[in-house]
Each structure stands twice: as structure tokens, then as C-alpha cells.
Steps between C-alpha positions, in 0.01 A plus 500: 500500500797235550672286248339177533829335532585754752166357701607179435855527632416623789211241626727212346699282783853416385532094511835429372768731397852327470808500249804314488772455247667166531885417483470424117308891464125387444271710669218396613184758580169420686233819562169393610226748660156405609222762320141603644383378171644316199724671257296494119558212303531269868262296715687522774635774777896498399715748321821270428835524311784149536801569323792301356793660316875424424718742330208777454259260308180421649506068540151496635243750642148441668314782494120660477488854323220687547205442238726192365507261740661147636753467272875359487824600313780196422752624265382730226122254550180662674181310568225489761567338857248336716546705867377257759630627804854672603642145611415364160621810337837476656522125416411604116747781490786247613394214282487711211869630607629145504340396148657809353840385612560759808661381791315587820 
């Protein structure tokens, strides 16, 4: 019997998968796939990870583990996040970047 991420990956749709590091060296990471069926811990259908770093520190990070859920990284801070939709989600994620002093 297969891995159940192993199922996952390969009936999951690839939505967004883009980097870019900026003239001043922050990169910034989107990932987002579409799953058959939420991951644990999420009421929706997306498996996502946003990152912001500068210098090999993490600025800010979006992201829903498996079994933990919606949750958001700023600095060395982790809490829950609200997903709405991916729109909103990519609004949030460069908000959050702003208010944590990155330049986007």
C-alpha cells in the first residue's frame, strides 16, 4: 500500500510554484497545490508554504503542516492564520512582510 503523501502528491494540481531573490537578497517562496481532500488540521483543499527570508533567517512564513494546520511564522512568533482563499492568502503573506519591516 502507498504512502499517503505519496497518494496525495500525485492527485494534487500544482497552483503556484515561484521564487525570486530581490536586488537587496530577500527571497521570496510561494508553493501552493490543490489536494483531493484537505490536509488534517485544514478545512480547506490547499497544501501551502509563502516564504520571506534575508540573510538565512526566516522574516515570515505561511504555511499548513500536516495534522497542525493554518498557521503563520513572523520572526521567531507562530500563531494560527485564518485561510480564506489563495488571493487573500497572498495579500496576508505580503501584509505581514511589510509590518515586519521587509521590503517587497
Amino acid at each position: 500500500m502507498m504512502a499517503w503523501d505519496t497518494i496525495m502528491r500525485r492527485r494534487a494540481t500544482l497552483v503556484i510554484d515561484r521564487k525570486i531573490t530581490l536586488e537587496n537578497g530577500t527571497i521570496l517562496q510561494a508553493v501552493v497545490w490543490e489536494l483531493p481532500i484537505p490536509l488534517k488540521g485544514s478545512l480547506h483543499r490547499y497544501k501551502y508554504r509563502l516564504f520571506c527570508g534575508l540573510q538565512g533567517k526566516c522574516l515570515v512564513r505561511f504555511d499548513n503542516e500536516l495534522g497542525k494546520g493554518d498557521h503563520k511564522h513572523v520572526m521567531d512568533l507562530e500563531s494560527p492564520y485564518l485561510f480564506r482563499d489563495i488571493p487573500t492568502l497572498l495579500q496576508d503573506f505580503r501584509d505581514e512582510i511589510r509590518r515586519a519591516g521587509g521590503k517587497i
